[in-house]
C-alpha positions as CSV (number, residue, x, y, z in Angstrom):
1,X,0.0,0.0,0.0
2,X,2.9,2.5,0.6
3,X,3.5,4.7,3.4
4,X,4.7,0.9,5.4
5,X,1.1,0.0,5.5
6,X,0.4,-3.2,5.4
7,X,-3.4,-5.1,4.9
8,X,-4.2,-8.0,7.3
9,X,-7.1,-10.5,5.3
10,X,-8.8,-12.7,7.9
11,X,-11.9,-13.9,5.8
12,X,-13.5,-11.1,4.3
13,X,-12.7,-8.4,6.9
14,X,-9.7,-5.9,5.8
15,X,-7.5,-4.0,8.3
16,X,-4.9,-2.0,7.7
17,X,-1.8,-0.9,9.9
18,X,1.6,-0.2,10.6
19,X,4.4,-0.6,12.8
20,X,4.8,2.2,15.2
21,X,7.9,1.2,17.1
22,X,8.9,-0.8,20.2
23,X,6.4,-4.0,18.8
24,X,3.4,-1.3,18.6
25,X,1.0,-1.7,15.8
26,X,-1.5,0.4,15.2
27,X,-4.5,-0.1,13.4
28,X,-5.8,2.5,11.0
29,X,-8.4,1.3,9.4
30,X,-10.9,-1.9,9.0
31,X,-13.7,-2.7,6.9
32,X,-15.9,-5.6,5.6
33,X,-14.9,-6.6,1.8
34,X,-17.7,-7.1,-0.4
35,X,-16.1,-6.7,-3.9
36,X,-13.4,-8.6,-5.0
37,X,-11.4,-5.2,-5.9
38,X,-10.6,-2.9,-2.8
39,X,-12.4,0.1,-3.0
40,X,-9.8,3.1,-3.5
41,X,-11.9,5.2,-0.8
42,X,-10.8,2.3,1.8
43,X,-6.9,2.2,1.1
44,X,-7.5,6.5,1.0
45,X,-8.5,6.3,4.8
46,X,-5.9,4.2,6.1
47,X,-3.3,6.5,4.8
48,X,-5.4,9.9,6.1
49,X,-5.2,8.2,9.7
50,X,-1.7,7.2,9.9
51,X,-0.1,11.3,10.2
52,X,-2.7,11.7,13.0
53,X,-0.4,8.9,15.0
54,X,2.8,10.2,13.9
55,X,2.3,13.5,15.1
56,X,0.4,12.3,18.6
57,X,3.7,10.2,18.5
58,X,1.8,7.7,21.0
């Protein structure tokens, strides 16, 4: 995805996160697939949440 996210694909569910530091992951993002392309609008969200993290620097 770019931006070291990654997508975990349990099923049909989607989630997608990235390493913070110290064994922290964060999650940015999950959704429910329902076509078999992932919707541009989904991957878009995930990478609007990730700066919020960075900057908090939790």
């Amino acid at each position: 995805m770019g931006n070291d996210i990654w997508e975990l694909r349990p099923l049909d569910d989607r989630i997608f996160f990235f390493y913070l530091r110290d064994n922290a992951f964060i999650l940015l993002h999950h959704f429910l697939k329902k076509i078999k392309k992932t919707s541009h609008r989904e991957t878009e969200q995930a990478k609007r949440n990730q700066p919020d993290y960075l900057e908090k620097g939790i």
